[in-house]
N, C-alpha and C positions, 0 to 999 in steps of 0.2 A: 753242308753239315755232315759230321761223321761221326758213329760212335764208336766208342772202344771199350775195351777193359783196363782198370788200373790196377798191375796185376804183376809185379817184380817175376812172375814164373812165364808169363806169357811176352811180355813184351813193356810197355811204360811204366815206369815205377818212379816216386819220389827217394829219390836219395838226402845227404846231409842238409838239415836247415840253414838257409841263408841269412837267417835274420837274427842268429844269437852270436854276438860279439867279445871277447875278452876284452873286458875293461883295464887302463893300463895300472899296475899296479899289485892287481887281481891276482892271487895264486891261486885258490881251492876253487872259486868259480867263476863262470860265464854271466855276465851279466847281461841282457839283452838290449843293451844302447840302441841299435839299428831297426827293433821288433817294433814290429807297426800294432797301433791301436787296435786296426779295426780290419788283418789281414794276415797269414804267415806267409811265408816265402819256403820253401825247397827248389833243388835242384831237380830236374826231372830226365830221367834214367831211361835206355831204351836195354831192356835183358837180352834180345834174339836180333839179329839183323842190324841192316843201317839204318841208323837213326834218321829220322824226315826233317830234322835240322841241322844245320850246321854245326854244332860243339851245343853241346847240352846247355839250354836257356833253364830261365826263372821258371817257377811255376809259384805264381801268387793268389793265392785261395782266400775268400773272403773265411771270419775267423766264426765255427761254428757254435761258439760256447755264447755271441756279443751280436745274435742277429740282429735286434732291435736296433742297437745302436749302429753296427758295422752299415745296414744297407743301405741308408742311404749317403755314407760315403763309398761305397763301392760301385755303387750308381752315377754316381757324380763324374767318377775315374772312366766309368768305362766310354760317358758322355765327353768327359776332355780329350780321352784318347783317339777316341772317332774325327770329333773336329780339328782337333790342330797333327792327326796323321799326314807324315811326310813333312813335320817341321825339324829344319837343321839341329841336331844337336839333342833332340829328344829320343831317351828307347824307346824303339816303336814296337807296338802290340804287333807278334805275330799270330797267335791266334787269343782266342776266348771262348769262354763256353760254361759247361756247369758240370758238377761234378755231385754224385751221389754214393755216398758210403756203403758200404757193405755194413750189416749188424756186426758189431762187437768191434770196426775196426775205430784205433783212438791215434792218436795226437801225440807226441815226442814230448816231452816237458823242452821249459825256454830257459830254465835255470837249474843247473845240476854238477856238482861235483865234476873234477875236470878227469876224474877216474873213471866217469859216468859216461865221458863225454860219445866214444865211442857207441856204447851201450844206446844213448839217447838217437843217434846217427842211424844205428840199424834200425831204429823202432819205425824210423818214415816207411823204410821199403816195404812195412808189413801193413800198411795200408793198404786196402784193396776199394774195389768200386764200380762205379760206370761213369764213364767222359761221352759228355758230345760236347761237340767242337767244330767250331765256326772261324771261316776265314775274318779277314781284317774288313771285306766287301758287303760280308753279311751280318755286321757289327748290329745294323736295323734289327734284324732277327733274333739275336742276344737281349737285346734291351726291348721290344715286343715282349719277350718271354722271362721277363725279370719278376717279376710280381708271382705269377702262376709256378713259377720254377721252384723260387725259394716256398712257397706257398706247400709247396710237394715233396720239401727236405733237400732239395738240391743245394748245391753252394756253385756259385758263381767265381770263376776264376780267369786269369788272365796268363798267357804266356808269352815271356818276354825275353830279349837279349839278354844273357846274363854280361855284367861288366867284368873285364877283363882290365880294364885301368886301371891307376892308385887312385882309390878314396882320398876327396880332397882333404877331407878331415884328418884320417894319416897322415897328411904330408903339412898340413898346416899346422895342427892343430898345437900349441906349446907345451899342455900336457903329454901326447903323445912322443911330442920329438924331443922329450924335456927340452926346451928351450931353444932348439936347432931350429926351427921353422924359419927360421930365415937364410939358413945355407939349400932349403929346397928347393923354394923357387926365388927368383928373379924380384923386383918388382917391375920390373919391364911385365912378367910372366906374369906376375901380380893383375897389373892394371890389364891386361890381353882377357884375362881370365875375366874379370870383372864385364869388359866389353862384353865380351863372346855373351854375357849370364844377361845383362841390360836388353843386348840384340834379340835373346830368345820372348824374355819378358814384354819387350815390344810386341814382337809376333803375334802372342800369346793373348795380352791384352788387343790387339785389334782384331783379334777372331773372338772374342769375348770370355778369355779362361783368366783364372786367377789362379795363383800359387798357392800361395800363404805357408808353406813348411818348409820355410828355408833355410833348414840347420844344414849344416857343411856336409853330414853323411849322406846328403841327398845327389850332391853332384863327385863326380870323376874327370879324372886330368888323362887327358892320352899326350904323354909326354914327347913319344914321337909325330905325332900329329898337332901338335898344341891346340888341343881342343877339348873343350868341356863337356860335359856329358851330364843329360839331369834324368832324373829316375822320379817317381813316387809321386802323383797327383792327387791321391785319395781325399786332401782334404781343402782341394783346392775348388772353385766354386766355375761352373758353367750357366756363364750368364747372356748369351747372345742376345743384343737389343736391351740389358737392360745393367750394360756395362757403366757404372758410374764416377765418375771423378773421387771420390771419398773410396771407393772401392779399387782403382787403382792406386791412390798413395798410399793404402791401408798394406799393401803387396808390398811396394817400394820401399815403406819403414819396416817389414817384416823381413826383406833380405836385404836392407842396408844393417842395419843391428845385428842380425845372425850370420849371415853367409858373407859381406862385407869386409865388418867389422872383423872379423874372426880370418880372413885371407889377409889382411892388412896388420892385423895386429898379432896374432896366434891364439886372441880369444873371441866369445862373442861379445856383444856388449854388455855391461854391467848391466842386470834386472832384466833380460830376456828372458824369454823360455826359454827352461832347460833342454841339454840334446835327449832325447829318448822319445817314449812313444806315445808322441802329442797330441791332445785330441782336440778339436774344435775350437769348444771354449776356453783352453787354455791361450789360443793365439786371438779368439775374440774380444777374450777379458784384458790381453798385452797389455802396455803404455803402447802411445800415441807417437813418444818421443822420447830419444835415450841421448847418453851424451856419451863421447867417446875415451878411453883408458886406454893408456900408453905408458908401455913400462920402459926403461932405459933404453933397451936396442932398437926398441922399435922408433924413437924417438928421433934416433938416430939413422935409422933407417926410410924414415918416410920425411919428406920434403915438405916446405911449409904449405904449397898448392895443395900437392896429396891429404896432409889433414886439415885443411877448411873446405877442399870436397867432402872427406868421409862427414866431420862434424855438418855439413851442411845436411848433407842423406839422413844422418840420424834426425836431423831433428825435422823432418818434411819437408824440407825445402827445394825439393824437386817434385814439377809435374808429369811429369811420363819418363815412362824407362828409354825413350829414344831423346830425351834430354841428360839424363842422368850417360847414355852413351858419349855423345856429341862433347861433355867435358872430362870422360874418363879417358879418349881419343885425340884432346887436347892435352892431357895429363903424359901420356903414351908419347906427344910430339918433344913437348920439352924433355923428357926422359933420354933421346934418342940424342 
């Protein structure tokens, strides 16, 4: 454990928010598609010397205006990222710890003027504070000290990889590329992507983590590497020993309809939750079962096998994500 100052004059500082997005369309403002429920995100800044990372990561801060509701999904997160550390394909938590405000200092607005936007950018640096900080070893120690910490005004934070990939959601998505999302990727690239997301899901369920936020801005494509990349657990559940059958296909229709649907088609599926900053009971209250929407190209684009898979995913008909592999890997052979 170590402590520091958060202190743009001495040394770490928060620089620009990561979690307010231009919506496409949007002139005058930033809407915050990407902003999490129950956490901000900045980049984290070193003012003197070499930085003790590698290229400036995330710095994601439990949100201090929503403690009631935020803790115990921040608790959750920091419990899935202990257990499934060191699984392929996941950002992995480089450190964590708690962070305590200085009086008077405040919080960047998540929606302003795009005149503003600079203005809102320098406001992070003028955060000030105290950091302790904990390796990934001493996770034990974080989560000990979670109850007594926030208890004292601290806020609980996490520091992570920042992605340097295209957001799958850019490159998929058919509003974004008005309509292009099919000269992005592949569906070769398509169904790889699909495996790669199945494979993690496996992992994931047989250490006892659940997902459930599987809108497309959650994963990244490394183009050169063809490999996926998932971000964001907050509202995914740690249940070791009391992982249940109803609780993994409750996962499986949650990114067969959102994160699926939406790489096969360019949208998610009709009646899902919306992309933005989802909370709990919005994925708790979902349907059970969706059906799938295909517009011209895509019709044209995906093979009769490929949608009586997706249609079968939508509606549950798959029992684990290492089945849902096994025939999008079949899907990938005919392709070839």
């Amino acid at each position: 454990m170590r402590e520091l100052n958060l202190d743009a004059r001495t040394g770490l500082y928060l620089g620009e928010p990561l979690d307010t997005w231009l919506t496409a369309g949007q002139q005058d403002y930033a809407i915050p598609e990407a902003a999490g429920s129950s956490a901000r995100v900045f980049l984290l800044k070193n003012a003197i010397g070499l930085s003790p990372y590698r290229r400036d990561p995330a710095f994601k801060v439990m949100r201090h205006d929503k403690i009631a509701y935020a803790r115990p999904l921040f608790l959750e997160e920091l419990n899935i990222l202990a257990g499934l550390h060191g699984l392929d394909g996941l950002t992995p938590m480089s450190q964590a710890g708690y962070l305590k405000l200085t009086n008077g200092s405040g919080w960047p607005s998540e929606i302003a003027p795009l005149s503003k936007q600079m203005e809102e950018q320098g406001a992070a640096s003028k955060i000030t504070g105290r950091l302790v900080v904990f390796e990934p070893d001493e996770i034990t120690d974080v989560l000990d000290q979670f109850e007594e910490r926030l208890a004292d005004d601290w806020l609980p934070f996490l520091i992570l990889e920042r992605r340097w990939e295209d957001n799958l959601y850019l490159v998929c998505d058919a509003g974004y590329t008005r309509g292009n999302f099919v000269r992005n990727l592949s569906m070769k690239q398509v169904l790889d992507i699909a495996t790669q997301i199945c494979g993690m899901l496996e992992t994931a369920h047989s250490q006892g983590a659940t997902y459930l936020d599987h809108k497309l801005l959650h994963y990244y494509w490394n183009d050169f590497r063809q490999k996926v990349i998932m971000i964001d657990w907050n509202i995914g559940h740690w249940l070791p020993g009391r992982f249940s059958p109803e609780v993994q296909q409750a996962d499986l229709v949650q990114f067969s309809s959102r994160a699926l649907h939406h790489i096969f088609t360019g949208r998610q599926a009709p009646g899902t939750v919306a992309v933005g900053p989802n909370r709990p009971e919005d994925i708790a209250n979902a349907p059970t079962r969706y059906k799938a929407s295909y517009s011209f190209d895509v019709q044209n684009r995906l093979n009769a096998d490929e949608m009586r898979f997706l249609e079968k995913a939508l509606d549950g008909g798959f029992s684990s994500a290492g089945e849902m592999k096994e025939t999008l890997q079949s899907l990938q052979k005919k392709r070839q």
